[in-house]
C-alpha positions as CSV (number, residue, x, y, z in Angstrom):
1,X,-8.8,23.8,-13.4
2,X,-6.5,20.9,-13.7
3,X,-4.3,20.1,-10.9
4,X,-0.7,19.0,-11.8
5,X,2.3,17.0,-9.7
6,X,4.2,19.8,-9.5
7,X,1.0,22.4,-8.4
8,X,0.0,19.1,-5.7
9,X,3.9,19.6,-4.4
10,X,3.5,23.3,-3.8
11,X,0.2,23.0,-2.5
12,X,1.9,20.4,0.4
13,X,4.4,22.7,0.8
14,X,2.3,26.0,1.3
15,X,0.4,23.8,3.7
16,X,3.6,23.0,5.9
17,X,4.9,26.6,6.0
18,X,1.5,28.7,6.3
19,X,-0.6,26.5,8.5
20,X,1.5,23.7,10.6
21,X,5.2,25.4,10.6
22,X,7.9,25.4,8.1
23,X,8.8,21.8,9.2
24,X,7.8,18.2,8.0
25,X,7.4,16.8,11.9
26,X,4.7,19.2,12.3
27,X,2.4,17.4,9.8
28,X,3.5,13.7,11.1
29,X,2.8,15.3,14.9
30,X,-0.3,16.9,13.6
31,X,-1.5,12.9,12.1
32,X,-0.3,11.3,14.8
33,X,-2.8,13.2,17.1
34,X,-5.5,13.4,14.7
35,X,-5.9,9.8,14.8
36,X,-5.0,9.4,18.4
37,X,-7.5,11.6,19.2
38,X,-9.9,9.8,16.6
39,X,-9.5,6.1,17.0
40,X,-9.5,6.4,20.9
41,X,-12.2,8.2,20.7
42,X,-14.0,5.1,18.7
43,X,-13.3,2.9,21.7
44,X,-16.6,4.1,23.4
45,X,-18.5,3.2,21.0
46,X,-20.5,-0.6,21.1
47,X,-19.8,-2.6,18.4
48,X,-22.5,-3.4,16.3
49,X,-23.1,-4.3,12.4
50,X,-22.1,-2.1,9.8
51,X,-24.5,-0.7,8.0
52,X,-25.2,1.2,4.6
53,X,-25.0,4.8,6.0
54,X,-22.0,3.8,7.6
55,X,-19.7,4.0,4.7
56,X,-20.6,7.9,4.4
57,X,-19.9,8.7,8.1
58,X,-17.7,11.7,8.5
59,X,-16.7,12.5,12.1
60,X,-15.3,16.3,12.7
61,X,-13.4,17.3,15.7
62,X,-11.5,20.8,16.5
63,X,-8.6,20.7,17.6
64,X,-7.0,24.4,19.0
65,X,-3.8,24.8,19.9
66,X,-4.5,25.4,23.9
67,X,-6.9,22.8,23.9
68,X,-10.3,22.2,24.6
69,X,-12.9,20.1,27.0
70,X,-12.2,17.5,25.0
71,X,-9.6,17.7,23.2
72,X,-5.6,18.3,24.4
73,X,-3.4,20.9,23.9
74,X,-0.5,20.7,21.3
75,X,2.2,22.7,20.1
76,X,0.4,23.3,16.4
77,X,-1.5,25.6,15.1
78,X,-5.3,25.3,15.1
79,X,-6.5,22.6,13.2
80,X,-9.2,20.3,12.2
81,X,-9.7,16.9,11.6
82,X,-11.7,14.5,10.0
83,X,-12.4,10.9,10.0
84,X,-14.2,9.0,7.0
85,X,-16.7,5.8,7.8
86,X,-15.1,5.4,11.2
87,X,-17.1,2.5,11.9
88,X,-16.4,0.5,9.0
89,X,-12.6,1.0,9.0
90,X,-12.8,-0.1,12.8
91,X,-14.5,-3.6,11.4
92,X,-11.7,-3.6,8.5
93,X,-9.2,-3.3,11.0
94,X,-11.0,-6.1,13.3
95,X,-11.1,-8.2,10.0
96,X,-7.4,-8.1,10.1
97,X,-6.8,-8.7,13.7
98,X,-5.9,-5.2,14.4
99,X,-6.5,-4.5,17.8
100,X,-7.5,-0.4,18.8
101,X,-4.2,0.3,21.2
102,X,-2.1,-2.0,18.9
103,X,-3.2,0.4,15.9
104,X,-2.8,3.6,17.7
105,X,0.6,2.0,19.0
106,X,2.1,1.8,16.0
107,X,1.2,5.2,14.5
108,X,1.4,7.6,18.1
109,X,4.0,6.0,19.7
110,X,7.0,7.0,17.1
111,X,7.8,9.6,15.3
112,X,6.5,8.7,11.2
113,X,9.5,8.2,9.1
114,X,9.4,9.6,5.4
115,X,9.9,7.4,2.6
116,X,10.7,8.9,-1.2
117,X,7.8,8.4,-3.7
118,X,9.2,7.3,-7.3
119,X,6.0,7.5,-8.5
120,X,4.4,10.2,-10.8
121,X,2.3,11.2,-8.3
122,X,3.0,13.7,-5.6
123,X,1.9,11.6,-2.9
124,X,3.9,11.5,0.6
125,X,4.2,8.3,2.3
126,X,4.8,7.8,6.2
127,X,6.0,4.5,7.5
128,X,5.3,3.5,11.0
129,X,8.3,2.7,13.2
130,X,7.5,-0.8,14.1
131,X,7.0,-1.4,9.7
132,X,3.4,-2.3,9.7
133,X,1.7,0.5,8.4
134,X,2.3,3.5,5.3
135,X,0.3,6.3,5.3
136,X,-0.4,8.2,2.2
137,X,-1.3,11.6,1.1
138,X,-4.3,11.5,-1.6
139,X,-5.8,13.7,-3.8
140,X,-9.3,14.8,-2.8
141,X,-10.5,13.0,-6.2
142,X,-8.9,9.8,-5.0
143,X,-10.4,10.2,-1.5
144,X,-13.4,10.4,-2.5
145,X,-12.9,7.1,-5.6
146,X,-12.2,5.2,-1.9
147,X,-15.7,6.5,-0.4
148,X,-17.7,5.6,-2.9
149,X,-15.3,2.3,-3.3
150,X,-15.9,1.2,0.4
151,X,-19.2,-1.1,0.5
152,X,-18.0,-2.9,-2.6
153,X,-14.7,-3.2,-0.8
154,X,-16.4,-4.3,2.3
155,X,-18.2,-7.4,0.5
156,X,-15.1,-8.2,-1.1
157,X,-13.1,-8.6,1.9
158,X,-16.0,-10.5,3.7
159,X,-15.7,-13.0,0.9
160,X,-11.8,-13.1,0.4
161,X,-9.5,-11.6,2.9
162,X,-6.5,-13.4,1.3
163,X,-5.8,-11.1,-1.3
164,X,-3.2,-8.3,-2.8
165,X,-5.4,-5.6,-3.1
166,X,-4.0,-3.0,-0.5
167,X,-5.5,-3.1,3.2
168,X,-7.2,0.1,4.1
169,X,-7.3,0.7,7.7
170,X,-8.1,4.6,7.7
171,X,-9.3,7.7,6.0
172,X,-8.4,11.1,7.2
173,X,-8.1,14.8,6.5
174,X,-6.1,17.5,8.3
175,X,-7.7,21.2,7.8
176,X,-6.0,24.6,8.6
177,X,-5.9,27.8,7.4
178,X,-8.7,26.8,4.2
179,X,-5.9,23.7,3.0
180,X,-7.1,20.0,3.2
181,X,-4.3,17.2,3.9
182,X,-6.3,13.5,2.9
183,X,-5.2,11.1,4.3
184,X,-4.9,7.1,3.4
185,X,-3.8,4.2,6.1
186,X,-2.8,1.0,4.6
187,X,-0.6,-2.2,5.0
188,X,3.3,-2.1,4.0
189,X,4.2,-4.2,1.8
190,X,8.1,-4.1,1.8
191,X,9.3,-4.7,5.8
192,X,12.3,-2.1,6.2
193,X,14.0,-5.0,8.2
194,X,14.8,-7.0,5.3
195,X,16.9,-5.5,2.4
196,X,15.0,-5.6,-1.0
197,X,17.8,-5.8,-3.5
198,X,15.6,-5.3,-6.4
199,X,12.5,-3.4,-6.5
200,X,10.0,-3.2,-9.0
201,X,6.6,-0.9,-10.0
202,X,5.1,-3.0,-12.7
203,X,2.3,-2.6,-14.6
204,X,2.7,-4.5,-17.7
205,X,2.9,-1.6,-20.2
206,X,6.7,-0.6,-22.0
207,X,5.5,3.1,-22.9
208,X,7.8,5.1,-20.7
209,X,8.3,1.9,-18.4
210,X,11.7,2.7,-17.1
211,X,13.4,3.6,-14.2
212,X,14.6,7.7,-14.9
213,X,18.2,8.5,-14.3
214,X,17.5,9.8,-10.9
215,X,15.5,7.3,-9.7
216,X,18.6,5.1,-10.9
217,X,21.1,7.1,-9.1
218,X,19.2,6.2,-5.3
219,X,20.5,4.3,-2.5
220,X,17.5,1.6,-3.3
221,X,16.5,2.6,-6.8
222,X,12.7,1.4,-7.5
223,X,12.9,-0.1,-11.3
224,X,9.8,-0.5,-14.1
225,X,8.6,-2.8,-16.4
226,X,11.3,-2.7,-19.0
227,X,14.2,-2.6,-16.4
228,X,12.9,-6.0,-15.1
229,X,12.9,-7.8,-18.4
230,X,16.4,-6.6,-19.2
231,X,18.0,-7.3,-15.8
232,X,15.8,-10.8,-15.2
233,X,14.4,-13.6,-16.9
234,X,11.6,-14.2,-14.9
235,X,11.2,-15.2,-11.3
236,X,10.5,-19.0,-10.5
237,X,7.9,-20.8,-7.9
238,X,7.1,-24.0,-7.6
239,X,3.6,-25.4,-9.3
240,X,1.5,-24.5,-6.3
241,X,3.0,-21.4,-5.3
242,X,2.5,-20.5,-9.0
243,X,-0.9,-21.4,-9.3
244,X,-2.2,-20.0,-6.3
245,X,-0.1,-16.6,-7.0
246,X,-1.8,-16.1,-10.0
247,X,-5.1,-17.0,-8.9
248,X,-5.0,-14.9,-6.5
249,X,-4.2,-11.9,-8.5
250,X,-7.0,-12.9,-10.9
251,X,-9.2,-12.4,-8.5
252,X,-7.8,-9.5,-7.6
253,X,-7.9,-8.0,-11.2
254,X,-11.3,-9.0,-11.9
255,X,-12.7,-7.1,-8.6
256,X,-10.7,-3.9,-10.2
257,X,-12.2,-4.5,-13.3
258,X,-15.7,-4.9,-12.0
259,X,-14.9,-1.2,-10.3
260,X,-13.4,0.2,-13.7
261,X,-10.3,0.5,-11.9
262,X,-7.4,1.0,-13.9
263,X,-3.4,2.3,-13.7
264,X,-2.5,0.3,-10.7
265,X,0.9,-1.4,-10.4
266,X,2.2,-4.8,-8.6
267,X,4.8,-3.6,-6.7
268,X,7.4,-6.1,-6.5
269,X,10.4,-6.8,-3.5
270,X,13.3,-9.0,-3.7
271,X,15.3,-10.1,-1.2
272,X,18.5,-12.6,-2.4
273,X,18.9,-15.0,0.1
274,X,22.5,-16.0,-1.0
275,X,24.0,-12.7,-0.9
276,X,26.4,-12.8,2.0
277,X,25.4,-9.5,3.0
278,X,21.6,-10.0,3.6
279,X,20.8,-6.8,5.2
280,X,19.0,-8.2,8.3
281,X,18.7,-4.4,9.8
282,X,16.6,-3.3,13.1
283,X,13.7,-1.4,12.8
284,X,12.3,0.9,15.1
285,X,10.2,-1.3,17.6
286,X,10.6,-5.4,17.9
287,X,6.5,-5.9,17.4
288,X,6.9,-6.8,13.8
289,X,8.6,-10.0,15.1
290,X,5.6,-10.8,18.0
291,X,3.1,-9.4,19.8
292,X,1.0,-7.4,17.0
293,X,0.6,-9.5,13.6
294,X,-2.0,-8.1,11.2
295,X,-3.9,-10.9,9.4
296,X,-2.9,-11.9,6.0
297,X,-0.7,-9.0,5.8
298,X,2.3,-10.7,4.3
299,X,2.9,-11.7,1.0
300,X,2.9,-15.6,1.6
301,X,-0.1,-15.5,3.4
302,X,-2.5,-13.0,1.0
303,X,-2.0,-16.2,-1.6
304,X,-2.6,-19.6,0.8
305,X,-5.9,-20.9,0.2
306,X,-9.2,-19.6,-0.5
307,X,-10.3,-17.3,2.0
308,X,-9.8,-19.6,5.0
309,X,-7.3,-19.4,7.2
310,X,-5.3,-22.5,7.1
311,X,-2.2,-23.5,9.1
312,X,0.9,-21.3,9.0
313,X,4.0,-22.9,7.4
314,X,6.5,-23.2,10.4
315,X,8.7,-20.6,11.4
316,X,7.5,-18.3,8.2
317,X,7.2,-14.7,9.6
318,X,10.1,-15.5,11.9
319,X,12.4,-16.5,9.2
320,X,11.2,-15.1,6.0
321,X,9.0,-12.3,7.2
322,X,6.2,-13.6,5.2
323,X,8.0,-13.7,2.1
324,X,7.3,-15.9,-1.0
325,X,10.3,-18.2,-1.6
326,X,11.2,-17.8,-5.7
327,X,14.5,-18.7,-7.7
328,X,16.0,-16.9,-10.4
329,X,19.0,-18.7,-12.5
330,X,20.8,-19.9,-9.9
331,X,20.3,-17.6,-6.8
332,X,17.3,-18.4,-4.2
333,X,14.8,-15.6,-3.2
334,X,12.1,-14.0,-1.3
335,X,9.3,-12.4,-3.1
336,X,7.4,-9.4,-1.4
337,X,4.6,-7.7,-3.6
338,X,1.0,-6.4,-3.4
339,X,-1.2,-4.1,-5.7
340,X,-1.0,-0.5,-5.2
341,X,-2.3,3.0,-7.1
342,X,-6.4,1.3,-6.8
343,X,-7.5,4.3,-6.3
344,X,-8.3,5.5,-10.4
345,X,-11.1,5.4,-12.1
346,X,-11.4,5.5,-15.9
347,X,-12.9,8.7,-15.7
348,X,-13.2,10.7,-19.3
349,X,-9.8,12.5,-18.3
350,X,-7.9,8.9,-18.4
351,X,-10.0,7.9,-22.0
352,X,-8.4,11.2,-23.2
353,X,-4.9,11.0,-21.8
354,X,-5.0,7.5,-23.5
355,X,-6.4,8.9,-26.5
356,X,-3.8,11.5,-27.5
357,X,-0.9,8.6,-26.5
358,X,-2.3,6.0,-28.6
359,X,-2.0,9.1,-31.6
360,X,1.9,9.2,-31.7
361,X,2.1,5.6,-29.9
362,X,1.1,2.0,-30.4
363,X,-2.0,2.0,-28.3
364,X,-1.4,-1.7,-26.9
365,X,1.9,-0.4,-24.9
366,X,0.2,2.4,-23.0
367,X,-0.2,1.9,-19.3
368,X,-3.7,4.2,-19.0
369,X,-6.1,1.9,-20.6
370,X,-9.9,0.5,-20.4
371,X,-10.3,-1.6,-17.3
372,X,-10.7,-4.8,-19.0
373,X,-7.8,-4.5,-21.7
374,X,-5.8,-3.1,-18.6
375,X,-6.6,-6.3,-16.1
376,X,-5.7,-9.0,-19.2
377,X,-2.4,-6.8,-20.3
378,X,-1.7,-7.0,-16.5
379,X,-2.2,-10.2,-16.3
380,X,-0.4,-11.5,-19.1
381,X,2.9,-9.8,-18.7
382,X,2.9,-11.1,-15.1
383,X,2.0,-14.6,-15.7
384,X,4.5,-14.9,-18.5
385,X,7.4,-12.4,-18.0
386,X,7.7,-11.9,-14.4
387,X,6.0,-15.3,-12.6
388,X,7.2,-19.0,-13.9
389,X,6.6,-22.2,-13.0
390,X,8.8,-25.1,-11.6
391,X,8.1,-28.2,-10.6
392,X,10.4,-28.1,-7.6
393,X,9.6,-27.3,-4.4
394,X,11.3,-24.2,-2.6
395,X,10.3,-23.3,0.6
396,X,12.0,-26.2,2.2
397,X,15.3,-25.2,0.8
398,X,14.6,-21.7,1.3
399,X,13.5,-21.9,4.8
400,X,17.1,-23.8,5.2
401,X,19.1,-20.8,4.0
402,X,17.2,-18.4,6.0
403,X,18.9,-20.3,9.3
């Protein structure tokens, strides 16, 4: 039986009120020590190569409410939880310079902050305090896509760990009372400490590519593909910038492609450096500025050179948080993106959702479409519509107005 958004938002719901109390803190106290318990538990554990079997791992622990020899007691009821390929997400997050107490830091220290989803999807999304990591409800179909996904994922980041595919540092599931909570850890793309005065989900489709009236009517709206190309005429890098950008996220697209990967978006943050009210805000925890700094985690730096790490630009996470200096007309910008919704396969459900659209629609404008037709589409609306090319160079000038 088909499983709908709204029957997904029910079945969240049912979880929080039967199994972990009416309340939402319950489930972000019930992930927080889940992984605590989980990751710190890794720390034992010699590091060694990753190997095939690895990537189909699953580590089980019980955790009752009064506790056990091993693990504490907590103000939940019983539950249990799970942790996919443990060992290869600890060498993904060791590829990214994620060290174990600077990961368990960020997620256990502070209460998880909700975000609103705009998406179709009835996904919830958890930011950490200190803005370096979301965590994401999934579907147990999408779980699983990222299982199987994993040792092609782990060759691809071996080769090129400068990339915009998302960063997945964990994957987790919370069981109680017969209900399963999966759960993804990844990199944030938009830091909360900056104020994004646009933002965009694009996927280079028109058919129903707009914002809705309610998303409109939000604090900070997120807009689609029709609302950019009404409300901007393209967003402009110099040659370099340009070129690398979209190499980068032809790379990207043909790894998707390669998985039969379809439906993702590029999800797109600007910040208007000449507005006089720039929205420099605090966050939660001052780490995002020092101490912790995930590799290639930032825009800017997912796009510099070929896989090798080469020397920082000066003073570019301290003044621009990583962002990739842009124009439009006349204003200067910073540019935050990354590719998100990987985790879809162009199963036979997706050929027949596109099926019946292309009936009443022009086939060419629908966003679920075979891999390859997707990635060029994709490709071609943001290489002409949303990225340009100038032959100035900005991040001198940019780097200036940021002082």
């Amino acid at each position: 039986k088909p499983v709908f958004a709204h029957d997904l938002r029910l079945f969240y719901i049912g979880f929080l009120c039967v199994c972990l109390q009416p309340t939402a803190e319950a489930l972000r106290g019930a992930i927080q020590l889940g992984i605590g318990y989980s990751v710190g538990n890794m720390t034992s554990k010699p590091d060694r190569d990753v190997l095939m079997q690895d990537f189909y791992v699953v580590e089980s622990v019980f955790l009752p409410s009064e506790g056990s020899n091993l693990t504490p007691a907590h103000h939940y009821p019983d539950f249990r939880f799970k942790n996919y390929a443990p060992l290869a997400f600890r060498y993904f997050r060791e590829l990214f310079g994620i060290k174990p107490d600077d990961y368990l830091y960020s997620i256990c220290k502070e209460p998880l902050i909700e975000l609103s989803n705009p998406g179709a999807s009835s996904s919830w999304f958890y930011l950490t305090s200190d803005d370096e990591f979301i965590i994401k409800t999934v579907q147990h179909k999408e779980a699983e896509f990222l299982q199987k996904l994993l040792p092609g994922y782990y060759m691809n980041l071996n080769q090129n760990p400068r990339t915009l595919l998302p960063k997945f540092y964990g994957l987790y599931c919370i069981q109680c009372g017969g209900v399963n909570i999966r759960l993804v850890v990844m990199n944030n793309i938009l830091p909360r400490s900056l104020k994004m005065h646009y933002k965009y989900d694009l996927k280079g489709s028109t058919y129903k590519r707009r914002a809705s009236r309610k998303e409109r009517a939000k604090a900070s709206p997120t807009f689609k593909d029709l609302d950019f190309q009404e409300m901007h005429e393209g967003l402009y890098f110099d040659a370099d910038t340009y070129n690398a950008l979209m190499k980068t996220l032809q790379r990207d697209c043909r790894v998707l492609e390669s998985f039969k990967i379809m439906d993702y978006s590029l999800l797109l943050g600007i910040h208007v450096l000449d507005r006089k009210l720039r929205g420099r805000g605090g966050i939660g925890d001052s780490k995002r500025h020092g101490g912790q700094k995930v590799l290639y985690s930032t825009a800017l730096e997912s796009i510099q050179g070929d896989g090798k790490a080469g020397d920082p630009l000066p003073d570019a996470d301290d003044d621009t948080l990583g962002g990739i200096p842009a124009k439009h007309k006349d204003e200067k910008l910073l540019i935050f993106l990354g590719i998100i919704d990987i985790l879809q396969s162009y199963r036979f459900i997706k050929k027949v959702e596109h099926s019946w659209k292309a009936l009443v629609h022009d086939g060419d404008t629908v966003s679920v479409h075979r891999p390859n037709f997707y990635a060029d589409r994709f490709l071609k609306f943001m290489g002409t519509m949303v990225f340009k090319k100038t032959h100035r160079k900005l991040y001198a000038s940019l780097l200036f107005s940021v002082k």
